[in-house]
C-alpha positions in Angstrom: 80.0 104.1 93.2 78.9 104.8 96.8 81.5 102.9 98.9 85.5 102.1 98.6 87.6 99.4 100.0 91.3 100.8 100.6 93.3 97.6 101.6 96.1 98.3 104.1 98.6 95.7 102.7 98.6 97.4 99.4 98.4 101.0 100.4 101.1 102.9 99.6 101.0 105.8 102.4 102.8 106.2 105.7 105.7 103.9 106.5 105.6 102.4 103.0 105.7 105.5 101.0 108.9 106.7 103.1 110.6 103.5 100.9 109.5 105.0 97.6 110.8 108.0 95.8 107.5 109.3 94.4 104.0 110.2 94.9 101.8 107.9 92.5 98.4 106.5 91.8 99.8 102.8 91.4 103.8 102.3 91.8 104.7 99.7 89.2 107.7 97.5 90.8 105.5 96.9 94.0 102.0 97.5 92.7 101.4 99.7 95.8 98.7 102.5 95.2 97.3 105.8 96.9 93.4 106.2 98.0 93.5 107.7 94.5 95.0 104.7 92.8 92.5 102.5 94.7 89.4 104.8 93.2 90.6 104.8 89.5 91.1 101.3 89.8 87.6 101.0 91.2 86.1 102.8 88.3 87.4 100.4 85.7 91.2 102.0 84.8 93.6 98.7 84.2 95.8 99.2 86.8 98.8 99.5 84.9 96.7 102.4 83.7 97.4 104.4 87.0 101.4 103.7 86.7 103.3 107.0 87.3 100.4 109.3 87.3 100.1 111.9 90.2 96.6 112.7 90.0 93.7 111.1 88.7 92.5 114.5 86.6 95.4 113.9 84.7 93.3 110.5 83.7 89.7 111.7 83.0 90.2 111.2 79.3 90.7 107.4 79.2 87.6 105.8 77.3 87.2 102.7 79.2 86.7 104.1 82.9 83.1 106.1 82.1 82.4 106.3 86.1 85.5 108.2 86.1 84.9 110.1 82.9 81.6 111.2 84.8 82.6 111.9 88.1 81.6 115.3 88.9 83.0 115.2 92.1 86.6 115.1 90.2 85.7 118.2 87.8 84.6 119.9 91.3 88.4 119.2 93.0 89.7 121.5 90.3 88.0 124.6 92.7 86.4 123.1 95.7 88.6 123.7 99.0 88.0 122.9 102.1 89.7 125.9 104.0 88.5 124.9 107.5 90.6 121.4 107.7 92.7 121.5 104.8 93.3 125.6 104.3 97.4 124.7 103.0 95.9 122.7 99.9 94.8 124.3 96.3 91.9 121.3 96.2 90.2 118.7 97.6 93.0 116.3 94.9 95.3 117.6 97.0 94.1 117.5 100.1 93.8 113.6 99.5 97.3 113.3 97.9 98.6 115.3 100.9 96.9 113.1 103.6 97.9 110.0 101.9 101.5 111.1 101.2 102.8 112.1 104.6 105.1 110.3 105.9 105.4 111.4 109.9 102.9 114.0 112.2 100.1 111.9 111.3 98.3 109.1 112.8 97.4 106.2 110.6 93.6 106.4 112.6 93.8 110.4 111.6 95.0 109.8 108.4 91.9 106.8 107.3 89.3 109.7 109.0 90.1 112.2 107.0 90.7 110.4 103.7 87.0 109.1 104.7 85.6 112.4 105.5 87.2 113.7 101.8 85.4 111.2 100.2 81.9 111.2 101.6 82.0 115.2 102.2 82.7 115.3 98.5 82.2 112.5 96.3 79.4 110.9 98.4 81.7 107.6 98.8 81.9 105.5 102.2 85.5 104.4 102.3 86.3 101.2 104.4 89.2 100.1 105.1 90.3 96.5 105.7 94.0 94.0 105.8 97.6 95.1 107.9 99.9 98.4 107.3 103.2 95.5 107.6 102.1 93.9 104.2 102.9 97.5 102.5 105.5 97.9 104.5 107.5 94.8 103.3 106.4 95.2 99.6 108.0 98.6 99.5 111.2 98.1 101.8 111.8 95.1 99.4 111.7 97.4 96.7 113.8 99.5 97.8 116.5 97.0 98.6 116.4 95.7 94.7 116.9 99.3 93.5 
């Protein structure tokens, strides 16, 4: 895969993620997903697949997603670091799941550069980025309202 569409409206990150109680790849109710969710889903995972799951290395075993069975990139975030602009996270995993989860201090500009940065410096993926932040943002306060 050499590029990645993250859409706004069904990001779950920012604004919308301070609606939900956890950190997932896909959140079932609303069907919001992280960057991560949005690159297991682009390597073939169903996306009910990605439901409830934290990480996607807890997902490199599922048969019919060989691009993500393959990834070497994902092997590496079990020891790669990137201590210069991430030296508070174990991994480059976490580095992503921390950029995408936080919820205030960060700009939504800041956060897209350095999800895209993560990606390219270490998976050799262009990440674009297209729709509206509000879409996610009424999807999850919705949600939250049913609950």
């Amino acid at each position: 895969m050499e590029t990645l569409t993250i859409n706004r409206g069904e990001w779950l990150t920012g604004t919308a993620r301070a609606y939900m109680n956890a950190s997932v790849l896909r959140h079932p109710e609303t069907t919001l997903k992280c960057c991560l969710g949005f690159y297991g889903e682009a390597c073939g995972l169903m996306p009910t697949q990605l439901d409830n799951y934290i990480a996607l290395t807890q997902l490199m075993h599922i048969e019919n997603s060989p691009e993500l069975a393959q990834a070497q990139w994902l092997r590496q975030w079990l020891d790669a670091k990137d201590t210069k602009r991430f030296p508070h996270c174990a991994n480059v995993q976490d580095a992503l799941i921390d950029t995408n989860d936080k919820q205030s201090g960060i700009h939504p500009t800041r956060r897209e550069a350095a999800i895209k940065y993560l990606f390219k410096k270490y998976g050799g993926i262009e990440v674009n980025f297209v729709g509206r932040y509000a879409e996610a943002t009424r999807k999850a306060r919705a949600a939250k309202k049913q609950q």
